[in-house]
C-alpha positions as CSV (number, residue, x, y, z in Angstrom):
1,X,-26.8,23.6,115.2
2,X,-26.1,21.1,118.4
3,X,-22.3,21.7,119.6
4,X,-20.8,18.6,118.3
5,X,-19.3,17.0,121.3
6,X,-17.1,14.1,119.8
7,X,-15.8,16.5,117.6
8,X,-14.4,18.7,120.6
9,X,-13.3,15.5,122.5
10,X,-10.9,14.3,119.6
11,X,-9.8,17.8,118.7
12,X,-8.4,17.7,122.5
13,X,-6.8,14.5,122.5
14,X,-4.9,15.8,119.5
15,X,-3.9,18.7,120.7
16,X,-2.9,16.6,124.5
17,X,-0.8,14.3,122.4
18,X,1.0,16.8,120.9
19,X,1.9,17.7,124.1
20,X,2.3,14.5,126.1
21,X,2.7,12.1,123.4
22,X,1.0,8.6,123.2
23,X,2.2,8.0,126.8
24,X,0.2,10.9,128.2
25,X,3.0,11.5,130.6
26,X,2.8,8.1,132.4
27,X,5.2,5.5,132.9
28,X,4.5,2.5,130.0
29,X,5.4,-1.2,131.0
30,X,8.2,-2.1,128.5
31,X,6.4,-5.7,128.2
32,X,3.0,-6.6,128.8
33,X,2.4,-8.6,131.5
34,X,-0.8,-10.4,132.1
35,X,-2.2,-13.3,128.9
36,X,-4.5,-11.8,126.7
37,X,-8.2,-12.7,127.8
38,X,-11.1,-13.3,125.3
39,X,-13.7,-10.4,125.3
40,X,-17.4,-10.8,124.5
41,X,-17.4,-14.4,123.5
42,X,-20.4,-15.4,125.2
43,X,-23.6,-13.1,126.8
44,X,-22.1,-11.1,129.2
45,X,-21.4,-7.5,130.5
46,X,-18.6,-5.3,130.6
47,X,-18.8,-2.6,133.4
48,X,-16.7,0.6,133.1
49,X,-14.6,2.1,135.3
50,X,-15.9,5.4,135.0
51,X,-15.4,8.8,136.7
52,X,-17.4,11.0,134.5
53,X,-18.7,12.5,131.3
54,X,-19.3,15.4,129.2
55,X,-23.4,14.9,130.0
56,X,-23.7,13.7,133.3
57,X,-19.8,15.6,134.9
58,X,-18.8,14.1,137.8
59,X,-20.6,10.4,138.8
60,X,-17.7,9.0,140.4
61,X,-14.7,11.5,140.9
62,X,-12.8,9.5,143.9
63,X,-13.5,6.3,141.9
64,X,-10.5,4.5,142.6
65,X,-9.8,2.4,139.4
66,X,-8.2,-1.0,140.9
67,X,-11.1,-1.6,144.0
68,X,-13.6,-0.8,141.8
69,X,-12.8,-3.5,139.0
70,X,-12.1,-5.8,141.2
71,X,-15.9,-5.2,142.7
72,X,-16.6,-5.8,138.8
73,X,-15.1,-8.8,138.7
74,X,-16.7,-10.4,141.9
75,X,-19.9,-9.2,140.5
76,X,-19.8,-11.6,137.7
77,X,-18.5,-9.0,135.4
78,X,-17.3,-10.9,132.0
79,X,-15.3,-7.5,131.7
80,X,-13.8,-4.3,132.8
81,X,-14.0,-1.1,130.5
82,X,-11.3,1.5,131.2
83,X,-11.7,5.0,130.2
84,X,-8.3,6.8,129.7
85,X,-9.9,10.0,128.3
86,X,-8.5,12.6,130.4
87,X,-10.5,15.9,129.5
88,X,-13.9,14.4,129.7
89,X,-14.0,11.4,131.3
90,X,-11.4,12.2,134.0
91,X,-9.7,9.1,133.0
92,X,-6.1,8.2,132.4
93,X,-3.5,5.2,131.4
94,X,-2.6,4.8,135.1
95,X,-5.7,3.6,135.7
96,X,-5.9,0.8,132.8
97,X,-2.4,-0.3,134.3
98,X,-3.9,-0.7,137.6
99,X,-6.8,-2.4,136.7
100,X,-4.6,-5.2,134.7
101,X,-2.6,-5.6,137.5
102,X,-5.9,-6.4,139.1
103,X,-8.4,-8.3,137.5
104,X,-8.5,-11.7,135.6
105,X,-10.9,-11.1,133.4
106,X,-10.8,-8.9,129.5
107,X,-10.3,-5.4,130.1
108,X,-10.7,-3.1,127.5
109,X,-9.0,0.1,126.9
110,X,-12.0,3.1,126.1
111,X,-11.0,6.0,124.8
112,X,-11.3,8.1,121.2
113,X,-8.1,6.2,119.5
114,X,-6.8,7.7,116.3
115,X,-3.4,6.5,115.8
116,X,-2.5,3.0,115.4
117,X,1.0,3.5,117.8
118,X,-2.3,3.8,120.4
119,X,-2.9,0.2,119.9
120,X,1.0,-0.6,121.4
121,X,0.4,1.4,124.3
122,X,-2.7,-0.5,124.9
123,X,-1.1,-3.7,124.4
124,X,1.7,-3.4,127.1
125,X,-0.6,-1.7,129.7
126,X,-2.1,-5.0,129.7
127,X,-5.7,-4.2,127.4
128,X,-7.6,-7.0,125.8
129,X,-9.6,-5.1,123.3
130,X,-9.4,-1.5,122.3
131,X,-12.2,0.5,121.4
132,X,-12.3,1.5,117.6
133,X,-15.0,4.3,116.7
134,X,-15.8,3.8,113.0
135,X,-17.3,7.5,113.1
136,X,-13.7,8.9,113.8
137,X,-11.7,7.5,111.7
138,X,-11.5,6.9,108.0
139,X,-11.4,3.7,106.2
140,X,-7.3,3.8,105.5
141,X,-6.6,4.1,109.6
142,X,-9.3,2.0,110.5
143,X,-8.0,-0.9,108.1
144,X,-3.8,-0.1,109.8
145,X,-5.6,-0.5,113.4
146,X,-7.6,-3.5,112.7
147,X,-3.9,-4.6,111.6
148,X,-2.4,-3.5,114.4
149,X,-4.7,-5.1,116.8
150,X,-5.0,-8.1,115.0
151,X,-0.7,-8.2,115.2
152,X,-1.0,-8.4,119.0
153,X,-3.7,-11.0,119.3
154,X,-6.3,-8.5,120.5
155,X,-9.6,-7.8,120.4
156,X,-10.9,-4.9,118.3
157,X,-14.3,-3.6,119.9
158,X,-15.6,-1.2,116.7
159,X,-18.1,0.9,117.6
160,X,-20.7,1.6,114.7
161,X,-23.9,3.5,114.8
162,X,-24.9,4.8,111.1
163,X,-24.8,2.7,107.7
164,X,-21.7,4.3,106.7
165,X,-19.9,2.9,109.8
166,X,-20.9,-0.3,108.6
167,X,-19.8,0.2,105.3
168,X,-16.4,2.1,106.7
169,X,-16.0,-1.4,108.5
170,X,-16.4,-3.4,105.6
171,X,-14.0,-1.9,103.6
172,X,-11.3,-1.5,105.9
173,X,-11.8,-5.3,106.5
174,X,-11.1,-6.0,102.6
175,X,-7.7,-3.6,102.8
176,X,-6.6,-5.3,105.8
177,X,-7.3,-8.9,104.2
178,X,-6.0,-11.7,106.4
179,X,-4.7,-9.3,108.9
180,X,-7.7,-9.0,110.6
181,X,-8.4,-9.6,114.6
182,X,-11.0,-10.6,116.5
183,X,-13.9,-8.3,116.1
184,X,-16.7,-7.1,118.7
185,X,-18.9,-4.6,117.5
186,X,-21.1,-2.1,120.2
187,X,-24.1,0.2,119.4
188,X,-24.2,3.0,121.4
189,X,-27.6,4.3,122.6
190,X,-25.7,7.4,123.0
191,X,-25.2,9.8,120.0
192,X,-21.5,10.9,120.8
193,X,-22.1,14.1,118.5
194,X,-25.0,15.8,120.9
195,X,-24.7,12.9,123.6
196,X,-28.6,12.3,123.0
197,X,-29.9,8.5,123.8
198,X,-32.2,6.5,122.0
199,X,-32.4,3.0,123.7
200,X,-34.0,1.5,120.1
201,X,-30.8,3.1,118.7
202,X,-29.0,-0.2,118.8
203,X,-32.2,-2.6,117.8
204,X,-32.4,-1.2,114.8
205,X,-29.1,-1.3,113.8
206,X,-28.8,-5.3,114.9
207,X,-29.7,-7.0,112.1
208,X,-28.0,-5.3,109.8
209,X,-24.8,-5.9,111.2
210,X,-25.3,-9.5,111.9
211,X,-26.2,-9.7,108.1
212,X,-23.4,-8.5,106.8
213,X,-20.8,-10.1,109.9
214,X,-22.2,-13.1,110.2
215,X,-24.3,-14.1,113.1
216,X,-21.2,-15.3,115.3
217,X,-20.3,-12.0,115.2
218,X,-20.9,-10.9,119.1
219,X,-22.6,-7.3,119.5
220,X,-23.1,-5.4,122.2
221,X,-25.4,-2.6,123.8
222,X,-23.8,0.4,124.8
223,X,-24.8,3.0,127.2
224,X,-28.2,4.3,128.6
225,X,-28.8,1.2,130.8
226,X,-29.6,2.6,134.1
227,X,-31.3,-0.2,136.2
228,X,-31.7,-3.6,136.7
229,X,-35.1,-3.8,134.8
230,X,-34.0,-1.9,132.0
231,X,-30.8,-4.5,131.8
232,X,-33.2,-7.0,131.4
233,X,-35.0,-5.6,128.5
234,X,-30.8,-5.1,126.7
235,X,-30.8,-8.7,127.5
236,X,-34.2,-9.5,125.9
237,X,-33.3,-8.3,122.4
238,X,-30.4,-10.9,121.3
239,X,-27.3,-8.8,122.0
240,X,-24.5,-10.7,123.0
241,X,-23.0,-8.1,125.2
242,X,-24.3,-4.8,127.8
243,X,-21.7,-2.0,128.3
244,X,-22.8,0.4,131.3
245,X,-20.7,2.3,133.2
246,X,-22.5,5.2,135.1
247,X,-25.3,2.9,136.9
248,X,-22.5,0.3,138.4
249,X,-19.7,3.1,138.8
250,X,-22.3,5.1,141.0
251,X,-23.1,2.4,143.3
252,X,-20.9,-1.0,143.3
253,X,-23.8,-2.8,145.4
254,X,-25.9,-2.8,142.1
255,X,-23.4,-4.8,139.7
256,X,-23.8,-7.8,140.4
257,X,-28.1,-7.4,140.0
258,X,-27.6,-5.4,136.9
259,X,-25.1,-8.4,135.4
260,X,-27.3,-10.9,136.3
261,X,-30.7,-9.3,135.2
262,X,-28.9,-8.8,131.2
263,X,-27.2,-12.5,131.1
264,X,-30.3,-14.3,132.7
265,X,-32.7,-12.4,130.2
266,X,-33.9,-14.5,126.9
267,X,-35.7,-13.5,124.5
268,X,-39.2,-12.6,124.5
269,X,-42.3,-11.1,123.1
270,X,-41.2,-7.9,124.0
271,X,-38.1,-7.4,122.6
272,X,-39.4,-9.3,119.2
273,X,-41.8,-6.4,119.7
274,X,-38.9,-3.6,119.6
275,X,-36.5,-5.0,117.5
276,X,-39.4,-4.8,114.5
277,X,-40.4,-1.9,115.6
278,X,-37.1,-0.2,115.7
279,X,-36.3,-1.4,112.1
280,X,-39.4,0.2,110.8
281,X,-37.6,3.5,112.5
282,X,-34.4,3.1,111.1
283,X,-35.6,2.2,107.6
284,X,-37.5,5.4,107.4
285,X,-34.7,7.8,108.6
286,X,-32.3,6.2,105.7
287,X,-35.3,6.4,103.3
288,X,-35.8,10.2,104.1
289,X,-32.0,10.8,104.2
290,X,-31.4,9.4,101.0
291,X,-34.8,11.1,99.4
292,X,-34.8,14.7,97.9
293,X,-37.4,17.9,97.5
294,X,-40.6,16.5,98.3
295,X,-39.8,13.1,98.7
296,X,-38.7,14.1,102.1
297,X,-42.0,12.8,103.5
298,X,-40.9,9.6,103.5
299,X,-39.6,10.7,107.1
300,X,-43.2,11.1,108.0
301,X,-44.1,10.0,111.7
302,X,-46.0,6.9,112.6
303,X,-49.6,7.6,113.1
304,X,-51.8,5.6,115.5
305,X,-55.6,6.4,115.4
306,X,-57.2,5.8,118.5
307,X,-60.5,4.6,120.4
308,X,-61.7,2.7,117.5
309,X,-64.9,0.7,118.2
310,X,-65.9,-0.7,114.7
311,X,-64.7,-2.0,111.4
312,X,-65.6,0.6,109.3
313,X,-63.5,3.1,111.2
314,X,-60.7,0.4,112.1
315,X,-60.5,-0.1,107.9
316,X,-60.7,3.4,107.0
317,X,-58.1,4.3,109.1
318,X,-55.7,1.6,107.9
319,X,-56.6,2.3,104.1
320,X,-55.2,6.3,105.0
321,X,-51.9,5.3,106.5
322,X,-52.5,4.2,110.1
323,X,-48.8,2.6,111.2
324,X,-51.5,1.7,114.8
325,X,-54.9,0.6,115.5
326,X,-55.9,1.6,119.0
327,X,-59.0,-0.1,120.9
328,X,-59.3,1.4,124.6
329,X,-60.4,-1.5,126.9
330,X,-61.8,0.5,129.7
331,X,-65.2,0.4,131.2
332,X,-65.3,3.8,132.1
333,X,-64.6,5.1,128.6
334,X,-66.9,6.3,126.5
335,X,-64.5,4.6,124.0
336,X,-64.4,1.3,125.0
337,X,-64.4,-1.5,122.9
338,X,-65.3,-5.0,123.7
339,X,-63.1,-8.0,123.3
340,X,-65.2,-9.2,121.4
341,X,-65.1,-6.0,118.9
342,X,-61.4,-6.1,118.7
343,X,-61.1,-9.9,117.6
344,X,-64.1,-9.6,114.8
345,X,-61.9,-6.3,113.3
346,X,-58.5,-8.1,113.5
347,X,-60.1,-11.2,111.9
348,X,-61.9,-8.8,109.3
349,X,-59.2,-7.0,108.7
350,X,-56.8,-9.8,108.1
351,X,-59.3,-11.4,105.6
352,X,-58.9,-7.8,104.0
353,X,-55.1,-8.2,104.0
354,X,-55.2,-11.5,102.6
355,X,-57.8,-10.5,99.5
356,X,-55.1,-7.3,99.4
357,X,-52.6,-10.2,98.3
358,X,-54.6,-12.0,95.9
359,X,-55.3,-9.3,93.7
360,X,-52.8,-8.3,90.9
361,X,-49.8,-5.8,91.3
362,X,-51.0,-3.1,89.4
363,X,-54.3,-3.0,91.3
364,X,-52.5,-3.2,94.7
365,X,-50.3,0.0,93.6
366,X,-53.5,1.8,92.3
367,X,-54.9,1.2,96.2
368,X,-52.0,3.2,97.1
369,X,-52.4,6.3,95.3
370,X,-54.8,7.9,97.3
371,X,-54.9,11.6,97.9
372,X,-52.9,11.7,101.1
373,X,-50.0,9.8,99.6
374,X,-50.4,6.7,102.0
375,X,-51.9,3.2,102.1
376,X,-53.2,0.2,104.1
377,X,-49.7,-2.1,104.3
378,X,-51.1,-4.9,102.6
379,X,-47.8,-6.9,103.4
380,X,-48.3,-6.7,107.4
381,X,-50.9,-4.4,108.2
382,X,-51.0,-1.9,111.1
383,X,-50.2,-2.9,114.6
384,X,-53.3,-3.5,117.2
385,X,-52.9,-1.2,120.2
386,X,-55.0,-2.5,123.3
387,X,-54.9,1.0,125.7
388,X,-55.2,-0.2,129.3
389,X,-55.6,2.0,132.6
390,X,-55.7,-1.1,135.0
391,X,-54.3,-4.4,134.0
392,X,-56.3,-5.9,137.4
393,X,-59.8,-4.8,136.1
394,X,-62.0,-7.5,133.4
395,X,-60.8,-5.1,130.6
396,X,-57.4,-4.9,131.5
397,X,-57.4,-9.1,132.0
398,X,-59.0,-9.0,128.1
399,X,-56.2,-6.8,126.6
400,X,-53.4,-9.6,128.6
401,X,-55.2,-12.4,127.3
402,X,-55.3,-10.7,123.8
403,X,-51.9,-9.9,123.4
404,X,-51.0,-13.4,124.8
405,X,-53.7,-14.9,122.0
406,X,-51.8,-12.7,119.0
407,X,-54.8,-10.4,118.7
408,X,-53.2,-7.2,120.1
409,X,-49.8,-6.8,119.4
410,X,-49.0,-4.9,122.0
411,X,-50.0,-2.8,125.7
412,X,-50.7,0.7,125.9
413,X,-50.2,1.1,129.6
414,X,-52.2,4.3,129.8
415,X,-51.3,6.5,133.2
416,X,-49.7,5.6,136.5
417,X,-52.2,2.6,137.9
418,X,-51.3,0.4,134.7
419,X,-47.5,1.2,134.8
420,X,-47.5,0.4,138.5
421,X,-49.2,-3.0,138.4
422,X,-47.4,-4.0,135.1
423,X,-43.9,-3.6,136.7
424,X,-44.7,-4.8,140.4
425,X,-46.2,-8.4,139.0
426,X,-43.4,-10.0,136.9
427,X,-45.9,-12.5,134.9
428,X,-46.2,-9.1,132.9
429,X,-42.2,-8.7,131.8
430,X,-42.0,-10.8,128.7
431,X,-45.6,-9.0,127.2
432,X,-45.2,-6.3,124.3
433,X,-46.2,-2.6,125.6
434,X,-45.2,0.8,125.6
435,X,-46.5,3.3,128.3
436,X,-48.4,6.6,128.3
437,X,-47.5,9.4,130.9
438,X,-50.4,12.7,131.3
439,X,-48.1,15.8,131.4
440,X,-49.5,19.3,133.0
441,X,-48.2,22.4,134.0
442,X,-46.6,21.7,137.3
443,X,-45.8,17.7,137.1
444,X,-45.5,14.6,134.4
445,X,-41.7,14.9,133.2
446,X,-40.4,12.8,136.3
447,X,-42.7,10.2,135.6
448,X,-41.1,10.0,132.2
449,X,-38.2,10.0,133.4
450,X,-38.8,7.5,135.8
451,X,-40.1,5.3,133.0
452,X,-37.1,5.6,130.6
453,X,-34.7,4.8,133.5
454,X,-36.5,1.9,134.0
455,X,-35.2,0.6,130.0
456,X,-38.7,1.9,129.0
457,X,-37.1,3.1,125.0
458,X,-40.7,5.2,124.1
459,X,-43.3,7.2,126.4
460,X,-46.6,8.7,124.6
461,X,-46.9,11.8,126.2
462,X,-50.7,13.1,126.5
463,X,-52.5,16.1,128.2
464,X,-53.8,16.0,131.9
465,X,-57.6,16.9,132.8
466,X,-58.6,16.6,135.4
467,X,-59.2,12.5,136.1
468,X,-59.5,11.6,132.8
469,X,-56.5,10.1,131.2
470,X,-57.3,10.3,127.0
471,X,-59.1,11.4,125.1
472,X,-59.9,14.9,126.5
473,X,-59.2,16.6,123.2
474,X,-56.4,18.8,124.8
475,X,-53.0,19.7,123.5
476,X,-49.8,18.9,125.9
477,X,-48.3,22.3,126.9
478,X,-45.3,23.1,124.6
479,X,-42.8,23.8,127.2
480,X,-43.7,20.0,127.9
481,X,-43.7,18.6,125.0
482,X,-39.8,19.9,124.4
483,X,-38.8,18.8,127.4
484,X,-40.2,15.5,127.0
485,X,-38.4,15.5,123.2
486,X,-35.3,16.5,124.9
487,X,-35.2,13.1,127.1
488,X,-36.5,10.4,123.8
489,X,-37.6,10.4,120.9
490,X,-41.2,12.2,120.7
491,X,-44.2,10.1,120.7
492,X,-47.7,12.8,121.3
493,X,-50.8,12.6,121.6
494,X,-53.1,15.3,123.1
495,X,-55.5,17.6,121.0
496,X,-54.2,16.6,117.3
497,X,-56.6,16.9,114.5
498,X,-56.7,17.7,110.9
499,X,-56.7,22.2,112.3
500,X,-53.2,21.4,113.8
501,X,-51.3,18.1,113.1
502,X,-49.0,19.4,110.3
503,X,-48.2,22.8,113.2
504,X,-47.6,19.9,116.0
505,X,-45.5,18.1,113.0
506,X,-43.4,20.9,111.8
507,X,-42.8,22.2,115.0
508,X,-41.7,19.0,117.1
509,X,-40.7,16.8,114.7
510,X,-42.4,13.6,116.7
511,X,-41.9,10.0,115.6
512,X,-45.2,9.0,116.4
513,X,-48.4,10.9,116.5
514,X,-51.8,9.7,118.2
515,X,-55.0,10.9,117.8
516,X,-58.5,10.1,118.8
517,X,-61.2,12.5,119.9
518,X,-60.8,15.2,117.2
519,X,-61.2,12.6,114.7
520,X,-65.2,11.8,115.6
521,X,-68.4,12.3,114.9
522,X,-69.3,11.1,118.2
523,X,-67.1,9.6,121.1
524,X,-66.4,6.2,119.6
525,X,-67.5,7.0,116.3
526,X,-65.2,8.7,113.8
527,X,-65.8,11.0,110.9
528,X,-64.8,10.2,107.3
529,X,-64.1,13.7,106.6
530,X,-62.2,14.7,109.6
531,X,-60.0,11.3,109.3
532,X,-59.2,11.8,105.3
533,X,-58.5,15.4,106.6
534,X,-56.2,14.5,109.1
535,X,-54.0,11.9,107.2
536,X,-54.1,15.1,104.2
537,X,-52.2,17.2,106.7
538,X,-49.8,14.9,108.1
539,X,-49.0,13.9,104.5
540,X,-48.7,18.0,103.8
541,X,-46.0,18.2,106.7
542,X,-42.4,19.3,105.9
543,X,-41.3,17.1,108.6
């Protein structure tokens, strides 16, 4: 089992208070003495003052805390975060003084609170907001620090990342009644129990608590923003807020660019795209954590089947299960399908979902019952992949004009050519993609890498041969493939057919599997058998 870090960091801060008490040894203004400042009340980001962490250690140990807000601040900042974790984060009251002293703009005070006295000391340092982790704390404390906050005229910034966070938030709301402050909540692409990221993590999650808040509830994106373009895509997806700390904290010069790239950013086909998708994620992990026994498939991974050329095959593969429908637009594939192709099967295939509709109930959950325990969506249907190598060549110019037409949902930006053109030529930004990296022994993972610190929240991952970029037939290396799983959630392709999907299942636990050439009868043409095969294995899997 994965060392739980928050567990650790609170267990310390207990054990430091004991010792220190609330005031951790430093000197507490008897008064405040700056005006409180709203925080979050319009887009903006908050930039953290930030020495390091328990995964990254040291980013910024001679950080000094005053300077560096202050850089915040001129950067357009619309406010300072202040870690005063000392264990992990190297972070301490002194600093959040100092900064206060400093800045005229909201700071807020960071750090693992679990007492409601830590709310005072906040107060009189001169903090705006405090952060509250729902995780930590139980519904009774949570409700007497939403009081307590709410007694000072501050901000309480409540970090949520499961349902029962949500829930925990609720509830305390209804003990503390009228009592109640102004509340911010934050999603954290960060899973503070194995300090894993997942940059969907907080998509998913945005709906639901705009639902149940209200949407003038501001929320914000926490952690795993890296760069300017991947700040764009946080500020693509309707949060009102970015907290980042380790990108601005290890060079000042790139503050202002990443502030202005999340608060100039509207929102777009691509991060319509990921928010739906991200939804379809997290309903699946609650469905297979609240499922039993064998029900536990509902946690099943997303199948895409590739280099379709026809109807028949397109249909078929939707009828099993597909979640994705990919057409390669590439001349030089023996896989490639013409534009044409692709808008007779979306148009055929919608006039199949509509027929779906028509018919009665009953008959629409017999279609389901098939033998692999999946069926066509009648409600939406599968997504249409259009897989690209170059975006500059009359194929790639098809698959653009496609997605911009509503025919393919979204890019497959298949190896290094299409990535490269896609984020050099900013007519691209707004469209709906995902990118494929080719991983061999000996190179691939710092393209990946690459690609998720440019706010990039999936990579397929597919085997190398040679020039060929798909479709070879051959498996990713595992040694790969877990280091790939180790950096985002899993999305492989690469040599997976109905001999090995549920091994490649069981053993990697991927969210998405893709799978082309195994599946044929001839490039381009697929096999009945070999596809009902496939989808019987996948549905076998004790994911």
């Amino acid at each position: 089992m994965a060392e739980d870090i928050l567990l650790k960091i609170v267990e310390g801060r207990k054990a430091a208070i004991k010792e220190k008490g609330l005031s951790f040894g430093y000197e507490i203004p008897s008064e405040r003495e700056r005006p409180l400042h709203p925080f979050v009340q319009k887009k903006g980001v908050v930039l953290e003052v930030k020495r390091a962490s328990p995964s990254k250690g040291n980013i910024a140990p001679g950080l000094d805390a005053k300077k560096t807000a202050l850089c915040y601040q001129e950067a357009g900042a619309a406010a300072v975060s202040v870690l005063t974790e000392e264990n992990y984060f190297k972070g301490n009251l002194g600093d959040l003084i100092s900064v206060c002293r400093g800045v005229d703009i909201a700071v807020l005070r960071k750090d693992f609170l679990i007492f409601p006295e830590e709310i005072d000391v906040a107060y009189k340092c001169g903090a705006d907001a405090v952060l509250l982790i729902a995780r930590i704390l139980d519904k009774e404390t949570l409700a007497k620090m939403l009081e307590r906050t709410a007694s000072f005229g501050m901000t309480a910034f409540v970090e949520l990342r499961l349902e029962e966070d949500l829930q925990k938030l609720l509830d305390a709301m209804e003990v503390a009644g009228k009592n109640l402050p102004q509340i911010v909540c934050g999603v954290n692409a960060r899973d503070l129990k194995d300090f894993s990221i997942d940059l969907l993590a907080p998509c998913g999650f945005l709906g639901e608590i705009k639902a149940a808040l209200g949407n003038s509830c501001s929320v914000v994106f926490e952690s795993g923003i890296r760069t300017a373009t991947a700040a764009f895509f946080a500020g693509s997806l309707g949060f009102e807020g970015l907290l980042l700390g380790e990108a601005a904290a290890r060079d000042l010069g790139k503050a202002r660019e990443l502030v202005s790239s999340f608060v100039n950013a509207g929102k777009n086909d691509n991060g319509a795209f990921w928010i739906s998708f991200s939804k379809k994620v997290r309903e699946r992990k609650v469905a297979a954590a609240k499922s039993e026994g064998s029900e536990k498939k509902a946690g099943r991974p997303f199948v895409k089947i590739c280099g379709l050329t026809n109807f028949e095959d397109a249909a078929l593969a939707a009828d099993l299960g597909a979640d994705l429908l990919g057409f390669v637009l590439c001349a030089s594939s023996p896989r490639n399908a013409e534009e044409n192709v692709v808008r007779e099967v979306r148009a055929a295939l919608r006039d199949k979902k509509l027929r779906h509709k028509s018919a009665s109930e009953a008959s629409r959950r017999s279609a389901r019952n098939n033998d692999c325990g999946f069926a066509f969506d009648d409600t939406s249907g599968p997504l249409f992949v259009g897989v690209v190598t170059e975006l500059s060549s009359p194929q790639g110019k098809a698959a653009v004009r496609l997605v911009k037409e509503g025919i393919l949902d979204c890019l497959q930006l298949h190896g290094k050519t299409a990535a490269s053109e896609f984020f050099s030529d900013s007519k691209y930004s707004c469209l709906p993609h995902y990118c494929a990296a080719n991983l061999q022994d000996g190179g691939g993972l710092e393209e990946v890498q690459g690609l998720l610190n440019l706010g990039e929240s999936r990579i397929l991952v597919d085997a190398k041969v040679g020039s060929a970029v798909g479709g070879t037939g051959t498996q990713v290396p595992e040694n790969l493939v877990l280091a790939a799983a180790k950096k985002a959630p899993l999305w492989l392709a690469g040599g997976l057919g109905p001999d090995n999907v549920r091994l490649a299942i069981e053993k990697f636990k991927p969210e998405l599997i893709d799978a082309s050439s195994l599946l044929e009868a001839a490039p381009g043409k697929k096999d009945e058998k070999k596809l009902r095969a496939f989808f019987s294995e996948v549905g076998a899997a004790a994911f």
